[in-house]
gemmi code that builds the backbone of each chain (N, CA, C; Angstrom):
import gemmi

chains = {
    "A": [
        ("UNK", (13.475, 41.338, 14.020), (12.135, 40.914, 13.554), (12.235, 40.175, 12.213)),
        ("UNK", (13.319, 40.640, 11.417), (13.118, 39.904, 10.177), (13.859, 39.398, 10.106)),
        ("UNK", (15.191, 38.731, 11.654), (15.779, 37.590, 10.906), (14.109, 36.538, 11.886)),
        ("UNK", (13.445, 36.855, 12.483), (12.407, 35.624, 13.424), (11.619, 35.091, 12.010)),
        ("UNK", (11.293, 36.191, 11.120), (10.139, 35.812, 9.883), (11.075, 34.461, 9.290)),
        ("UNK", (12.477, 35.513, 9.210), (12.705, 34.009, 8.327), (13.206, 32.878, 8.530)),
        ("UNK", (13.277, 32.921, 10.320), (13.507, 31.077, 10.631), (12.198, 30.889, 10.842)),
        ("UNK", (11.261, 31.566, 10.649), (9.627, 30.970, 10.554), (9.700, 30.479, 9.442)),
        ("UNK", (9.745, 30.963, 8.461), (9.696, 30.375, 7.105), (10.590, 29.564, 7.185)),
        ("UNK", (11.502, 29.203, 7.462), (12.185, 28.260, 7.094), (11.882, 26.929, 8.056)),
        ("UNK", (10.841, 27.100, 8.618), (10.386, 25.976, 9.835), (9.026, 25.513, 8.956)),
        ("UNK", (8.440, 26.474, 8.682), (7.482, 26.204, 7.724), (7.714, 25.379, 6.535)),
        ("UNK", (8.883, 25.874, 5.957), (8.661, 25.159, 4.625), (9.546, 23.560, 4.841)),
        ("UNK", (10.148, 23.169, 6.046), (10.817, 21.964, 6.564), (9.568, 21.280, 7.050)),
        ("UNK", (8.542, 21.670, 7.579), (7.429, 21.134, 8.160), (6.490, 20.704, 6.686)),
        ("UNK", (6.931, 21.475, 5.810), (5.811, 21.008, 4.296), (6.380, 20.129, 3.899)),
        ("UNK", (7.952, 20.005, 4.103), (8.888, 18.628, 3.336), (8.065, 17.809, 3.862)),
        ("UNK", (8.360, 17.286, 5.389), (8.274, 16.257, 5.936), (6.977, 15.649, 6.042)),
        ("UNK", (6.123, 17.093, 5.905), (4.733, 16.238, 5.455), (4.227, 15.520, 4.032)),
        ("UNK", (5.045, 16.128, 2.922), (5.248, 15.485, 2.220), (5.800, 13.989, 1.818)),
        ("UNK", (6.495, 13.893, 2.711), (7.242, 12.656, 3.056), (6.605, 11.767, 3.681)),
        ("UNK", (5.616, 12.238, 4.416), (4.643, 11.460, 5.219), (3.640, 11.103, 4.236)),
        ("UNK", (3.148, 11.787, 3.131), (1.615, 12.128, 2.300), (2.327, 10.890, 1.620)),
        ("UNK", (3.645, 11.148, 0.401), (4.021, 10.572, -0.290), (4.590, 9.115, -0.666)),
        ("UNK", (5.676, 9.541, -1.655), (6.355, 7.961, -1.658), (7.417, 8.332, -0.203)),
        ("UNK", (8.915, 7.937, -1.427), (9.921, 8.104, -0.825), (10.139, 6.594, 0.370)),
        ("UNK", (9.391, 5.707, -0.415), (9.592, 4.135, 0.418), (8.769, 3.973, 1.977)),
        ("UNK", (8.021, 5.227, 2.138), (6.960, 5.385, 3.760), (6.004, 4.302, 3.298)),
        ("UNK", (5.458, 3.558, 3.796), (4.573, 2.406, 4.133), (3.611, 2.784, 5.141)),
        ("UNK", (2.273, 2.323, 4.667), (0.919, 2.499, 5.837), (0.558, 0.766, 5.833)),
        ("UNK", (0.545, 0.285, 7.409), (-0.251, -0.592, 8.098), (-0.766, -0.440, 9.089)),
        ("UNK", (-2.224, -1.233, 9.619), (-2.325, -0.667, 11.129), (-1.712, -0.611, 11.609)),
        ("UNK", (-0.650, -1.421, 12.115), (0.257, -1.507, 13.321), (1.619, -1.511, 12.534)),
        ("UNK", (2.277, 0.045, 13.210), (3.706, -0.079, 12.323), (4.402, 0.144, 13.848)),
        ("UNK", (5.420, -0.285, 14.492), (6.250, -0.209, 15.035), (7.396, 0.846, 14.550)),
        ("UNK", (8.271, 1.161, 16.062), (9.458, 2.167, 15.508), (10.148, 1.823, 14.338)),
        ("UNK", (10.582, 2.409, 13.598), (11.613, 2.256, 12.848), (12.909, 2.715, 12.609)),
        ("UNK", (13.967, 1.750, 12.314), (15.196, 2.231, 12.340), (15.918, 3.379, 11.646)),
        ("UNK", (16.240, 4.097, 11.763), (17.056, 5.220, 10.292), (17.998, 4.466, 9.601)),
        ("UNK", (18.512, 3.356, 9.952), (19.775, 3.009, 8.873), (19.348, 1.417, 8.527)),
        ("UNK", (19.017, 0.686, 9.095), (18.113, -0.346, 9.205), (16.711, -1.153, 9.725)),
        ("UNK", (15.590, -1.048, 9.038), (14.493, -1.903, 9.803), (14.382, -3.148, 9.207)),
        ("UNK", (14.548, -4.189, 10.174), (13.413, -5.532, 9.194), (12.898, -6.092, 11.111)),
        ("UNK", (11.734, -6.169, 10.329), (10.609, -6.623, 11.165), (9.314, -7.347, 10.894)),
        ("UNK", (8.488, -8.365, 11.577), (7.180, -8.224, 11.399), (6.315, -7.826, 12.314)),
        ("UNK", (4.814, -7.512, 11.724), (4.156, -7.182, 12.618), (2.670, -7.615, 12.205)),
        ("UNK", (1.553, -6.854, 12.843), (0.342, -7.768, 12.229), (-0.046, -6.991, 11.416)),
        ("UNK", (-1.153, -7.315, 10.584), (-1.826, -7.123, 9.120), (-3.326, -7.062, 10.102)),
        ("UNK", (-3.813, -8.572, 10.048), (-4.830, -8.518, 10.862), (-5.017, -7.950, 12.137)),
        ("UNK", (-5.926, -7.233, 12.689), (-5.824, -6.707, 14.018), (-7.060, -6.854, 14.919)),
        ("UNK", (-8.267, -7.500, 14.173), (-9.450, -8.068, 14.535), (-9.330, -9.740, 14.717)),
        ("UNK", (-8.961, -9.952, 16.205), (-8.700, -11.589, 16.420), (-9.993, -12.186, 17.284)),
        ("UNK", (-11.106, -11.903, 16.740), (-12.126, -12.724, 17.598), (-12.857, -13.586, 17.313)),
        ("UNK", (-11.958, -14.597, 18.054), (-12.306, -16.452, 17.792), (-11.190, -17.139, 16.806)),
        ("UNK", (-10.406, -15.842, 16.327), (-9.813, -16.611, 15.230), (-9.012, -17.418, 15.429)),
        ("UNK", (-8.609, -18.855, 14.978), (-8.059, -19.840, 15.332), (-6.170, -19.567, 14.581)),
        ("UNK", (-5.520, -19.475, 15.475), (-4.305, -19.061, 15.276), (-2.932, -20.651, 15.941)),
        ("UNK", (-3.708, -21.456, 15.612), (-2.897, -22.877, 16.013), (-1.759, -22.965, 15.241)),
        ("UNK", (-0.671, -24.241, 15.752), (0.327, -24.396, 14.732), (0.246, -25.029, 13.351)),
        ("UNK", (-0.730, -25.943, 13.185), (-1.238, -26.053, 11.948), (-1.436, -25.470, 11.170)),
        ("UNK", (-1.597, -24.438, 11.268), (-2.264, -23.370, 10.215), (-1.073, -23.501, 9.380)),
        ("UNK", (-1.522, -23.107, 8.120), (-0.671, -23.311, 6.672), (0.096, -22.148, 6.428)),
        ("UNK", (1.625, -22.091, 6.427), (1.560, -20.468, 6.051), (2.076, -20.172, 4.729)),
        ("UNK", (1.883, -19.088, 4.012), (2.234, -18.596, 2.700), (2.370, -16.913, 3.190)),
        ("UNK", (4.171, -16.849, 2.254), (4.221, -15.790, 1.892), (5.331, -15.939, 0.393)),
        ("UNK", (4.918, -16.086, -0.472), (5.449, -16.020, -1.853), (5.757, -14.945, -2.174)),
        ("UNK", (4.890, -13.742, -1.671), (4.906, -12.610, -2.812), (5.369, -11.508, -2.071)),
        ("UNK", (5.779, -10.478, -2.681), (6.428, -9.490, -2.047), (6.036, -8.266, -2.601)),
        ("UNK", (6.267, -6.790, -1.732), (6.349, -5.771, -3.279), (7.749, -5.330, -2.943)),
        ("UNK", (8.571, -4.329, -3.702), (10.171, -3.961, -3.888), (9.719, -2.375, -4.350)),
        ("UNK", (10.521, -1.995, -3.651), (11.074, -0.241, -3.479), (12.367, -0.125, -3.486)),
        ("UNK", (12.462, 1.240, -4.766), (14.190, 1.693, -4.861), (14.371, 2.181, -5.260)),
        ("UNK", (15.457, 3.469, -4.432), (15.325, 4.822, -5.037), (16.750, 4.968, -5.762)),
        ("UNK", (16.613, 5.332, -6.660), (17.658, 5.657, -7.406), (18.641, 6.765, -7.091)),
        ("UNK", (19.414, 6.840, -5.980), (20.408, 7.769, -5.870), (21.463, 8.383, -6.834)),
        ("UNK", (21.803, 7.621, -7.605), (22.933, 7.979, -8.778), (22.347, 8.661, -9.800)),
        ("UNK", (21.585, 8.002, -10.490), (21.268, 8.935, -12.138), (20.336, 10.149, -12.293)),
        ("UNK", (19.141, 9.293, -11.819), (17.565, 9.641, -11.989), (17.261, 10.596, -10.912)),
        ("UNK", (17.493, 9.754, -9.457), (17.377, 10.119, -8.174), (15.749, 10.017, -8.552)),
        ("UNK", (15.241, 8.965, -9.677), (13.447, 8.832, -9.178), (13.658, 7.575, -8.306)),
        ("UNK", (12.204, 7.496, -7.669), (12.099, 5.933, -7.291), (11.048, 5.225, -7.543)),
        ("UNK", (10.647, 3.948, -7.800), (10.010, 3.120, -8.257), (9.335, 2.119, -7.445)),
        ("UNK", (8.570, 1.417, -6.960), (7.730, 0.221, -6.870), (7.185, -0.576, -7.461)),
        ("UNK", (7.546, -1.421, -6.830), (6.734, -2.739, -8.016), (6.125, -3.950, -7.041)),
        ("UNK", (5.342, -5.308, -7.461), (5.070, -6.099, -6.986), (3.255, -6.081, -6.520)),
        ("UNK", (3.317, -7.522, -5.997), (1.892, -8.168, -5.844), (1.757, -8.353, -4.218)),
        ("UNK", (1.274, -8.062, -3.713), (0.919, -8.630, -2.327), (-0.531, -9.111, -1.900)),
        ("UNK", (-0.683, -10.159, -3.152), (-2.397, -9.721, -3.024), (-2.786, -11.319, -2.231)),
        ("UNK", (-3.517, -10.827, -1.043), (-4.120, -12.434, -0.416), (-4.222, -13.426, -1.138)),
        ("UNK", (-5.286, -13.324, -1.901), (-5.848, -14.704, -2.697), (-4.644, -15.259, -3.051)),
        ("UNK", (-3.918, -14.430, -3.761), (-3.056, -15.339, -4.525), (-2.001, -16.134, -4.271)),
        ("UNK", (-1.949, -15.451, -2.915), (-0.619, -15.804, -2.044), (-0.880, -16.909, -0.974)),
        ("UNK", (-2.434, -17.100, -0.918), (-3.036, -17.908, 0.058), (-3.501, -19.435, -1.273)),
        ("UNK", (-3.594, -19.047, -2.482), (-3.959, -19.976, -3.642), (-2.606, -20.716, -3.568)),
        ("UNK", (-1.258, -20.139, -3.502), (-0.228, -20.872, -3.945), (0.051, -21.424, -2.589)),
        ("UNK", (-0.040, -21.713, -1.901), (-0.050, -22.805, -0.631), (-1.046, -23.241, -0.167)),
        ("UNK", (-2.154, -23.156, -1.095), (-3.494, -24.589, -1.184), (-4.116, -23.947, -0.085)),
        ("UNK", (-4.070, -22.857, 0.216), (-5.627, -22.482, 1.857), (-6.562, -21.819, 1.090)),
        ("UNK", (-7.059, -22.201, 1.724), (-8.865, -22.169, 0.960), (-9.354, -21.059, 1.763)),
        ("UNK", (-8.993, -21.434, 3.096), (-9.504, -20.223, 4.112), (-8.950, -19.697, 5.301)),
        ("UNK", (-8.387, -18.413, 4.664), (-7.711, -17.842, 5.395), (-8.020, -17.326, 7.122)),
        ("UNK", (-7.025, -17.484, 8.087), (-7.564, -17.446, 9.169), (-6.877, -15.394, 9.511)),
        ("UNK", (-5.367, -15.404, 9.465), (-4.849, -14.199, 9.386), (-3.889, -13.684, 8.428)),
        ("UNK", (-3.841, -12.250, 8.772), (-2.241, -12.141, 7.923), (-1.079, -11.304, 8.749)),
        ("UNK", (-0.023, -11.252, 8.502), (0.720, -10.400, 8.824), (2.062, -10.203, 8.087)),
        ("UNK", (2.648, -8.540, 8.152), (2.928, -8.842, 6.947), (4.685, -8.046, 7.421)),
        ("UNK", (5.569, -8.494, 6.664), (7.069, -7.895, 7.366), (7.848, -7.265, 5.846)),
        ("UNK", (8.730, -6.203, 7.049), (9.250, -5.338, 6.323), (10.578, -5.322, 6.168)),
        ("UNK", (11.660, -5.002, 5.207), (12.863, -4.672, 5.411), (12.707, -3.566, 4.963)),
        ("UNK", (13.748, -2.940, 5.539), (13.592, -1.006, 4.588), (15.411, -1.215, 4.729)),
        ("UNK", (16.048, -0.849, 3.628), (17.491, -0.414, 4.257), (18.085, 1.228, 3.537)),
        ("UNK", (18.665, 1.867, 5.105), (18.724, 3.263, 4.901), (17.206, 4.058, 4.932)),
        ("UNK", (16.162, 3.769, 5.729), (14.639, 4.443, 5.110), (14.930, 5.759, 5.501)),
        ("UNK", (15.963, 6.317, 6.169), (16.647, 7.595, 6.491), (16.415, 8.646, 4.976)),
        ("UNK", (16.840, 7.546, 3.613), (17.394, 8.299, 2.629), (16.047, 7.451, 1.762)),
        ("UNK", (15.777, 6.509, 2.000), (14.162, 5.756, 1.226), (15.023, 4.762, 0.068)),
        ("UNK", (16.502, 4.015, 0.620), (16.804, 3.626, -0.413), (16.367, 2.233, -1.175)),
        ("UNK", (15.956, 1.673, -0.146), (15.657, -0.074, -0.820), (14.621, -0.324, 0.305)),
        ("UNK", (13.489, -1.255, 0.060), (12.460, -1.767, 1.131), (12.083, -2.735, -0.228)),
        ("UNK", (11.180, -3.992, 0.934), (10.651, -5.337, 0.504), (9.663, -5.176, 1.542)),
        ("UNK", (8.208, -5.433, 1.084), (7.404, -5.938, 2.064), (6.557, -6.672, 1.553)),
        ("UNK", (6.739, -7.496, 2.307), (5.957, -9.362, 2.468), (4.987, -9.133, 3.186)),
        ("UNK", (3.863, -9.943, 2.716), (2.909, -10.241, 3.265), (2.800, -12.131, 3.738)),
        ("UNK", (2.600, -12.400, 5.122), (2.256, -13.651, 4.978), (0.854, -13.992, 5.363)),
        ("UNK", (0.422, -14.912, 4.772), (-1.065, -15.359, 5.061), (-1.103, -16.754, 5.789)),
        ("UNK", (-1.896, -17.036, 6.781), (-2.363, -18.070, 7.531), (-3.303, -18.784, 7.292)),
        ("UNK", (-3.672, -19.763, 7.061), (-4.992, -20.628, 6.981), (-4.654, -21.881, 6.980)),
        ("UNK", (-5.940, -22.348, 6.337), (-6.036, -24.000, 6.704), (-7.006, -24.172, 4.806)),
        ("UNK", (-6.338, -25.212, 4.358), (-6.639, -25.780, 3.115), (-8.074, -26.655, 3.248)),
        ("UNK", (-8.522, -27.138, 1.876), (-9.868, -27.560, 1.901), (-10.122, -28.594, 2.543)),
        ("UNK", (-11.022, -28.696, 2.725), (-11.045, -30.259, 3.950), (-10.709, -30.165, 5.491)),
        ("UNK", (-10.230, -29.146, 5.726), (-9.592, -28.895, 7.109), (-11.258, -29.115, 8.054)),
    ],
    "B": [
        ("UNK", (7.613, 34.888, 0.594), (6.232, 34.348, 0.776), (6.071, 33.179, -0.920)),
        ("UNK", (6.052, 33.883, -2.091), (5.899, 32.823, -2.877), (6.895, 31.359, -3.341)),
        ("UNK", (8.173, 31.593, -2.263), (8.594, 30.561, -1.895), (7.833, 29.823, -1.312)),
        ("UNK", (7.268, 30.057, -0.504), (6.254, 29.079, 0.596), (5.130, 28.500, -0.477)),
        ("UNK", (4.346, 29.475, -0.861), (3.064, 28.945, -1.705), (4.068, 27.907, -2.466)),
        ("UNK", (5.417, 28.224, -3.413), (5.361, 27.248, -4.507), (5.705, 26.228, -3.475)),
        ("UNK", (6.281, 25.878, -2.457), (6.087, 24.016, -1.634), (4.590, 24.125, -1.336)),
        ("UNK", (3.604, 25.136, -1.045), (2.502, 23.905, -0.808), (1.945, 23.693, -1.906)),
        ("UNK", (1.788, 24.152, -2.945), (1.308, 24.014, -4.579), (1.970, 22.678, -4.521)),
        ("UNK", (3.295, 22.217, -4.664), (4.159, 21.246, -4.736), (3.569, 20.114, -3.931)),
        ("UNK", (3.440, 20.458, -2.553), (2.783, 19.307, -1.845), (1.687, 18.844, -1.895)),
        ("UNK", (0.910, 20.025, -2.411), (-0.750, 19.328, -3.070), (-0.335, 18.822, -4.084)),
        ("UNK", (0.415, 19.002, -4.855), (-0.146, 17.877, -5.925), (0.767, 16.479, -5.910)),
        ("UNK", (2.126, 16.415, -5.513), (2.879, 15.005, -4.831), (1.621, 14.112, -4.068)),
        ("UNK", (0.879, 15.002, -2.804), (0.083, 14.343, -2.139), (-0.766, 13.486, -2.919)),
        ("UNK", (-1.294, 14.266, -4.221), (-2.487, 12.913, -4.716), (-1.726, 11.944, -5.725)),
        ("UNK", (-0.334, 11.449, -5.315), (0.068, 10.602, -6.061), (-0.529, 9.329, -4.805)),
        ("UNK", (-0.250, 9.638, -3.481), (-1.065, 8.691, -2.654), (-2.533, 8.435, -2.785)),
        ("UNK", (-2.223, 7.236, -2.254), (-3.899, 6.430, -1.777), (-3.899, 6.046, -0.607)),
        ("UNK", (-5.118, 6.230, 0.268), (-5.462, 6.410, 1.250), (-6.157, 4.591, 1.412)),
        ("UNK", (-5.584, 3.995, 1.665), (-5.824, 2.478, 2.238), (-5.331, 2.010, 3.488)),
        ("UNK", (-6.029, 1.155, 4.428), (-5.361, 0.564, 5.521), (-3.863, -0.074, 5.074)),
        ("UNK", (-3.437, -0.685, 4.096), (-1.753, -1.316, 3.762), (-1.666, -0.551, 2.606)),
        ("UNK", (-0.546, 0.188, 2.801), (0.196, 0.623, 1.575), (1.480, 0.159, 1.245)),
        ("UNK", (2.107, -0.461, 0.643), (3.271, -1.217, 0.315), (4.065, 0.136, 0.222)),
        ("UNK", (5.969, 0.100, 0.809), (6.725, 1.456, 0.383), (6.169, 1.833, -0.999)),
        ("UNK", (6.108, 3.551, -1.126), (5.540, 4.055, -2.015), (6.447, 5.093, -2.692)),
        ("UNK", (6.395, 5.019, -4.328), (7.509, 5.534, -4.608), (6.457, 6.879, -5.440)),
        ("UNK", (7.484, 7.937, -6.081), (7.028, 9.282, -6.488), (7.464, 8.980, -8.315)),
        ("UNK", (7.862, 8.261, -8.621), (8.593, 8.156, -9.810), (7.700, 6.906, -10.731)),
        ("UNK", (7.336, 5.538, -10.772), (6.704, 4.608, -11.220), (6.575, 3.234, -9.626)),
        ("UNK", (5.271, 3.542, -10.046), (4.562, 2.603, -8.909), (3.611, 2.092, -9.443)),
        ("UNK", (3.734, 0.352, -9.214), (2.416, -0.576, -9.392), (2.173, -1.438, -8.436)),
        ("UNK", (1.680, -1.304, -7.720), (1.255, -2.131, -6.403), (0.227, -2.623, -6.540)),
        ("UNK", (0.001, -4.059, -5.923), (-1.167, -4.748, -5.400), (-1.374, -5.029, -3.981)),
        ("UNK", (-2.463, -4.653, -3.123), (-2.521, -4.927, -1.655), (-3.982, -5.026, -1.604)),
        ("UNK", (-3.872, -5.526, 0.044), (-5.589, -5.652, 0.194), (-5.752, -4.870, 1.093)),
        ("UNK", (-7.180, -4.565, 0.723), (-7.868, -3.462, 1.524), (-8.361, -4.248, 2.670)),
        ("UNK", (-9.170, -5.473, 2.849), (-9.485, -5.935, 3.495), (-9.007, -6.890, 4.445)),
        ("UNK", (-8.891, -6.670, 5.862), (-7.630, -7.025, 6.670), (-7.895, -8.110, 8.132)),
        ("UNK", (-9.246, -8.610, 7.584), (-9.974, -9.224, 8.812), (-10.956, -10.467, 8.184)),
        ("UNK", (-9.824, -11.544, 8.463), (-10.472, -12.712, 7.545), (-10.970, -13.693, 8.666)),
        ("UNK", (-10.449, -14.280, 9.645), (-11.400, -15.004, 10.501), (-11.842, -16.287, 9.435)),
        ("UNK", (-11.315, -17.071, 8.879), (-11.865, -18.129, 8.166), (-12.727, -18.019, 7.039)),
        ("UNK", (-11.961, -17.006, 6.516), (-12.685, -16.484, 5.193), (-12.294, -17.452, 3.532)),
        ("UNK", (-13.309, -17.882, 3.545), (-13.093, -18.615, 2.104), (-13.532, -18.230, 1.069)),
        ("UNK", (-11.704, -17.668, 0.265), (-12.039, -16.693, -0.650), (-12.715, -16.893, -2.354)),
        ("UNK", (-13.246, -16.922, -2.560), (-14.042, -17.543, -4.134), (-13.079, -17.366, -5.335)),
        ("UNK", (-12.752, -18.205, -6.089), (-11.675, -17.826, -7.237), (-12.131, -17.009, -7.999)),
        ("UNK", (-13.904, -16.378, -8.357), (-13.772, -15.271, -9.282), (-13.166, -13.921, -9.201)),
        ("UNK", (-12.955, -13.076, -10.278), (-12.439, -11.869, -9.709), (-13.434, -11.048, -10.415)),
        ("UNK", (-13.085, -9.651, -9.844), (-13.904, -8.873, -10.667), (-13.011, -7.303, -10.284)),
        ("UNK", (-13.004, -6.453, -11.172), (-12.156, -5.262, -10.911), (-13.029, -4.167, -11.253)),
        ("UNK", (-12.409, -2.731, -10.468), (-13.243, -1.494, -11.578), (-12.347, -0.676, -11.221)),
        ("UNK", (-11.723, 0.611, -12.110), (-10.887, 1.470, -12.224), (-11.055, 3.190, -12.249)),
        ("UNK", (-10.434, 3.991, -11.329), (-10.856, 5.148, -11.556), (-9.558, 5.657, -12.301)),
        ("UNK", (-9.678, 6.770, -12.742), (-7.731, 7.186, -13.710), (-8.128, 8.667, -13.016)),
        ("UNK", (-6.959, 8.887, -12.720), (-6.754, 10.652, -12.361), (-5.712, 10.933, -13.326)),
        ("UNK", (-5.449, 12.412, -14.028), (-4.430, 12.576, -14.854), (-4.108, 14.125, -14.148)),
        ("UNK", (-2.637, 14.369, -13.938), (-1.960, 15.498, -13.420), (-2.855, 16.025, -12.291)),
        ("UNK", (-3.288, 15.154, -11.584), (-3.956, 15.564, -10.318), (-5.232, 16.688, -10.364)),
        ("UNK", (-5.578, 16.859, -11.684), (-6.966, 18.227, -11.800), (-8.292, 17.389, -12.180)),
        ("UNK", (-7.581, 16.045, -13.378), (-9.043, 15.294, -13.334), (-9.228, 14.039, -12.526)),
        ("UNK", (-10.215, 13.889, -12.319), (-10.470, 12.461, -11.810), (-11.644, 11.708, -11.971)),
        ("UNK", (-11.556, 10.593, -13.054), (-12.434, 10.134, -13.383), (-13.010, 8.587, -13.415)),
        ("UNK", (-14.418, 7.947, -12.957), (-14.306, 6.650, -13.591), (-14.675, 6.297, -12.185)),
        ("UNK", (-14.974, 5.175, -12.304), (-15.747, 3.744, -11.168), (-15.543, 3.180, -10.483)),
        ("UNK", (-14.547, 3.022, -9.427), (-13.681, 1.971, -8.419), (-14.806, 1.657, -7.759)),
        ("UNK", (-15.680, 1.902, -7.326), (-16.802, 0.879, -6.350), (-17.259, -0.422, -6.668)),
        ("UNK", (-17.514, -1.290, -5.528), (-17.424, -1.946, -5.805), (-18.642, -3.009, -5.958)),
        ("UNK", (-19.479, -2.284, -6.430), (-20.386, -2.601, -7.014), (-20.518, -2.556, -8.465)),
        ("UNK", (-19.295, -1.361, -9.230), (-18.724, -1.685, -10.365), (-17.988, -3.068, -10.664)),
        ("UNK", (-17.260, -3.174, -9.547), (-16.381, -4.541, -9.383), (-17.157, -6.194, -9.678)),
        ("UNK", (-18.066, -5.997, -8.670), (-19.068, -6.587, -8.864), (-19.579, -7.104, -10.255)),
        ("UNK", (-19.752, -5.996, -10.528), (-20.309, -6.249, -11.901), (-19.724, -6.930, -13.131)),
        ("UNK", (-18.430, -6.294, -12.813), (-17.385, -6.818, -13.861), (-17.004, -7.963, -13.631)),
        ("UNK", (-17.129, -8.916, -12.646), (-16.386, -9.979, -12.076), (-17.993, -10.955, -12.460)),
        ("UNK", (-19.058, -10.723, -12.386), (-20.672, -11.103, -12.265), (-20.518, -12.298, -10.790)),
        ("UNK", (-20.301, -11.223, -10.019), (-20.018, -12.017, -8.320), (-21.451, -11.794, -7.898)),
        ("UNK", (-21.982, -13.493, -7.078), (-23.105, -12.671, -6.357), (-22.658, -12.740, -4.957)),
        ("UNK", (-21.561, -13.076, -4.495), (-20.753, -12.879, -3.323), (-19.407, -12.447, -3.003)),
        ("UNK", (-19.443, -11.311, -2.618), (-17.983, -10.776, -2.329), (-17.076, -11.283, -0.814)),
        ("UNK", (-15.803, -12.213, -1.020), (-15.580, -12.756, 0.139), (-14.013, -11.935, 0.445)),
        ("UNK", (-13.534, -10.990, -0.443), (-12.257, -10.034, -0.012), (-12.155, -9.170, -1.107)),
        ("UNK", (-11.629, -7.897, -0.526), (-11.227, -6.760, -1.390), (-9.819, -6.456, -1.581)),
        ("UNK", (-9.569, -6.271, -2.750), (-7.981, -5.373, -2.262), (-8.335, -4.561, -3.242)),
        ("UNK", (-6.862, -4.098, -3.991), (-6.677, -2.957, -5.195), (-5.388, -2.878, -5.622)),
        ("UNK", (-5.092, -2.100, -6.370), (-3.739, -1.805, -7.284), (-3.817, -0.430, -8.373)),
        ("UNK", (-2.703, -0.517, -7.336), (-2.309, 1.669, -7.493), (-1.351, 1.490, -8.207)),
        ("UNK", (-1.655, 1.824, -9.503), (-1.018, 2.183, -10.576), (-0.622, 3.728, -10.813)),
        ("UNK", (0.949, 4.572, -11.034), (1.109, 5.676, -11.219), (1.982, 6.255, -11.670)),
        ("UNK", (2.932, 7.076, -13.071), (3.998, 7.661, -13.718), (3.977, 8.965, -13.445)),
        ("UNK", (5.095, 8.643, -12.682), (5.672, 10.425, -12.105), (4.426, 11.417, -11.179)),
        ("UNK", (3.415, 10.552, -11.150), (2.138, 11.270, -10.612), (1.510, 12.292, -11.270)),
        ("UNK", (1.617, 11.804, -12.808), (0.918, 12.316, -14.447), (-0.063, 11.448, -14.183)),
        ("UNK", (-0.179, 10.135, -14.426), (-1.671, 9.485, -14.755), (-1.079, 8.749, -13.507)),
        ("UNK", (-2.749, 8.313, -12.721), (-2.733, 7.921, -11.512), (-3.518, 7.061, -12.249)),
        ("UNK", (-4.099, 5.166, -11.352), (-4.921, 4.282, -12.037), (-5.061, 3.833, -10.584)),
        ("UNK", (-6.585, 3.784, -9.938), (-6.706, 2.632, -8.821), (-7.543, 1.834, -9.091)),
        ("UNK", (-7.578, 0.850, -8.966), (-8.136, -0.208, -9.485), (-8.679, -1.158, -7.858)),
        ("UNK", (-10.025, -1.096, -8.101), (-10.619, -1.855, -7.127), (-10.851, -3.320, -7.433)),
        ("UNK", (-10.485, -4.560, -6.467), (-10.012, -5.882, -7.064), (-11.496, -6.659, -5.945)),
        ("UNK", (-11.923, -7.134, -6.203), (-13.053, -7.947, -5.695), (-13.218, -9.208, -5.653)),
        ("UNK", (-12.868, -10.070, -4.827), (-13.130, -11.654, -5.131), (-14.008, -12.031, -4.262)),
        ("UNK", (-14.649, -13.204, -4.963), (-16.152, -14.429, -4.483), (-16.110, -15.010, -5.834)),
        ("UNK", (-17.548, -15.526, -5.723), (-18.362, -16.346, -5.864), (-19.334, -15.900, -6.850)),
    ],
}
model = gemmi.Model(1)
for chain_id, residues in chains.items():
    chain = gemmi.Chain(chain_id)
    for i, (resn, *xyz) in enumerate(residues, 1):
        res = gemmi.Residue()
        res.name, res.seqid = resn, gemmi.SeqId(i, " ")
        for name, pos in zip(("N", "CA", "C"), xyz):
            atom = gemmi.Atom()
            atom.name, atom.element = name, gemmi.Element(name[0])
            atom.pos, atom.b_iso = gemmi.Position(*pos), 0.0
            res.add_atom(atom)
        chain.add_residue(res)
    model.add_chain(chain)
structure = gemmi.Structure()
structure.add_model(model)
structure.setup_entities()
């Protein structure tokens, strides 16, 4: 009976990690649409936008992705990890002249997300500039 | 047993280093400044160059204080049209938390 308590507890408190891991940092990313991901490598894109009605998705459309944000966990010293960066529409849709954005979607690299060691995620934006 | 309580004590308070948005850029536990948009459905949206922001601050996860709506935003930006939202989650060690609601139009 009391070795069952304590692989309960010990299922319990593995189930609080991982939800933690889910709640937290540790390089986890929320978009609508996330696809599987790799344990030792992901790079992928996928969509941002997920409401496509009427939206004009031609080859013309202008694309911009300048900006990025960066994740990285410090395994050696600290073992903290950090984020940084801009992924913000306007600005990313300002520096390739679209005035009006049609979609976005936005791609990921993670490498090792097993251990949360390095990720980049880009956003790209679609539109069509003034005058269009 | 107070093994257990001290991880969920632990996990409540890690948890409110997150923000709850449709895009969250990888998110770290140590120093994080992100910018993303909240708003994810543009359809030929022409976005206005003003901006306008408003900020709530949480400190060690017990207070939480201050204005992110965005009608604060609004205000601060003097938009009489809002044509996209995002924000920027500002946070050290998940001591002082900063979200900042970002508003652009017209």
């Amino acid at each position: 009976m009391r070795g069952h308590l304590k692989t309960l507890k010990h299922l319990v408190v593995l189930a609080l990690l991982g939800s933690m891991l889910l709640l937290t940092g540790c390089g986890m990313y929320r978009a609508p649409v996330m696809p599987p991901q790799g344990l030792f490598i992901s790079t992928f894109k996928a969509p941002l936008t997920v409401n496509f009605n009427d939206t004009p998705v031609s080859v013309d459309l202008i694309h911009a992705s300048k900006k990025k944000t960066h994740y990285f966990h410090d395994i050696l010293f600290t073992w903290l990890d950090f984020a940084w960066g801009e992924v913000d529409v306007p600005q990313i849709a300002r520096s390739a002249g679209i005035t009006k954005v049609s979609y976005a979607e936005y791609e990921i690299l993670s490498i090792l997300p097993i251990i949360g060691l390095y990720a980049e995620f880009t956003v790209h934006v679609y539109g069509y500039s003034e005058g269009h | 047993m107070r093994y257990v309580a001290n991880f969920i004590l632990i996990v409540m308070l890690l948890s409110l280093c997150s923000c709850w948005t449709p895009v969250v850029p990888p998110a770290a536990l140590g120093f994080m400044n992100v910018e993303a948009p909240v708003d994810i459905t543009y359809n030929l949206t022409e976005i206005g160059s003003k901006r306008g922001e408003a900020s709530s601050i949480g400190i060690l996860g017990l207070l939480t204080f201050g204005d992110c709506s965005v009608k604060a935003a609004v205000k601060d930006g003097n938009l009489k049209r809002v044509d996209h939202i995002g924000y920027q989650f500002t946070h050290v060690v998940c001591m002082v938390t900063i979200y900042k609601t970002i508003v652009y139009g017209e």
